[in-house]
C-alpha positions, 0 to 999 in steps of 0.5 A: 404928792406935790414938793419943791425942789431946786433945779441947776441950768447949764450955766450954774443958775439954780432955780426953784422949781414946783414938782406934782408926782403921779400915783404910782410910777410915771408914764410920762413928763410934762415940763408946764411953763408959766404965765407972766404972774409966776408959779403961782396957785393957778400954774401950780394947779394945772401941774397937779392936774398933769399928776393926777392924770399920770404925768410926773410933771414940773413947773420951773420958775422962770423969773428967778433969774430976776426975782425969786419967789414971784407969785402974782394976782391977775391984775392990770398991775401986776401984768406990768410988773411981770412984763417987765420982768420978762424983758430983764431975762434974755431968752437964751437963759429962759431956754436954759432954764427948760432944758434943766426941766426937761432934764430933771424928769428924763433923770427921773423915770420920764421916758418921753417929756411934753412941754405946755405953757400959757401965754408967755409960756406958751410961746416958750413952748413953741421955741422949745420945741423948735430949739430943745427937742421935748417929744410934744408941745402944747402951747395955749393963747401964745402971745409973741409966737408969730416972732418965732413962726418960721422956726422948724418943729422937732416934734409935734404941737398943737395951739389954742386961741381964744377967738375974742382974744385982745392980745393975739389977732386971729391973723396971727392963728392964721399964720400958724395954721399956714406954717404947720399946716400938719399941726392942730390950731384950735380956736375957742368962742373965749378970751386970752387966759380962758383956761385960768379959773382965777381970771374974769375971763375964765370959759369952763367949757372951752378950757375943758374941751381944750384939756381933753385935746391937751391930754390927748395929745400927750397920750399919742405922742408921749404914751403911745407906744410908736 
């Protein structure tokens, strides 16, 4: 079951956010961050795929600080546009804005919260986990990460680069694997955005190989019992 709620950060902003609900009562949490195109179809069907597994899971909107209701195609044009939204919002309120998130599933029956984010929203998920605390992060194709490479995890994290990734040189998959040497940076004979199913550069088999890493993750770190 899938709804819409609204969330309030710590500095009074109120956002829209995009909840999927397991079956049955949760195991865990999972916050997904998005791309820059917004929470649109393809962001909303990996939350509800997060839900099937077990996961109560949350997908705030992010770009409602700038502009509300933001749900783009995956043209050129429309990266642009959501670049530029990007650079309107300081990154102190995106922060405040996942901690809301976070928050929302640990009041709602989430013992342990993951974050996983794609390409903008993945280097969110690295910055989360080095500045919010979640219990496990995922962070897929994470464009701008090697800005944020020194920071000190709180928990741990696993990393999926496409190998003909035009945005990320694997010099940048290199710097990560030289810093977290205790953290898994899986490389994949696929482009930036291979695990979205409404992009040219979709790879079924690597996104499918990267799920299964993904929910395994998840399962040790936010299920387990440790």
């Amino acid at each position: 079951m899938s709804q819409h709620t609204q969330l309030q950060a710590a500095d009074g902003h109120k956002f829209d956010a995009y909840i999927a609900q397991p079956t049955g009562e949760p195991k865990a949490g999972v916050v997904v961050l998005q791309e820059i195109f917004g929470v649109n179809a393809h962001i909303r069907s990996v939350a509800d795929r997060f839900a099937r597994a077990g996961y109560l899971t949350i997908a705030p909107a992010l770009f409602d600080r700038a502009q509300r209701d933001v749900e783009m195609a995956y043209g050129p044009d429309e990266g642009k546009q959501g670049m530029q939204i990007v650079q309107r919002i300081p990154l102190d309120q995106t922060l405040a804005d996942i901690a809301a998130a976070i928050q929302y599933l640990r009041e709602h029956g989430a013992r342990k919260v993951g974050v996983i984010g794609f390409c903008w929203g993945g280097t969110l998920a690295w910055v989360s986990n080095t500045r919010l605390h979640p219990d496990a992060t995922v962070s897929y194709y994470p464009g701008g990460i090697q800005n944020y490479i020194q920071e000190k995890s709180t928990c741990p994290a696993i990393f999926h680069f496409g190998l003909q990734d035009n945005h990320i040189p694997q010099t940048v998959v290199e710097q990560v694997r030289h810093e977290y040497p205790g953290f898994s940076a899986f490389t994949y004979d696929a482009g930036h955005g291979f695990n979205c199913d409404a992009r040219a550069s979709y790879n079924e088999v690597s996104a499918k190989l990267a799920q299964q890493r993904t929910l395994a993750h998840f399962d040790e770190f936010l299920v387990a019992p440790r």
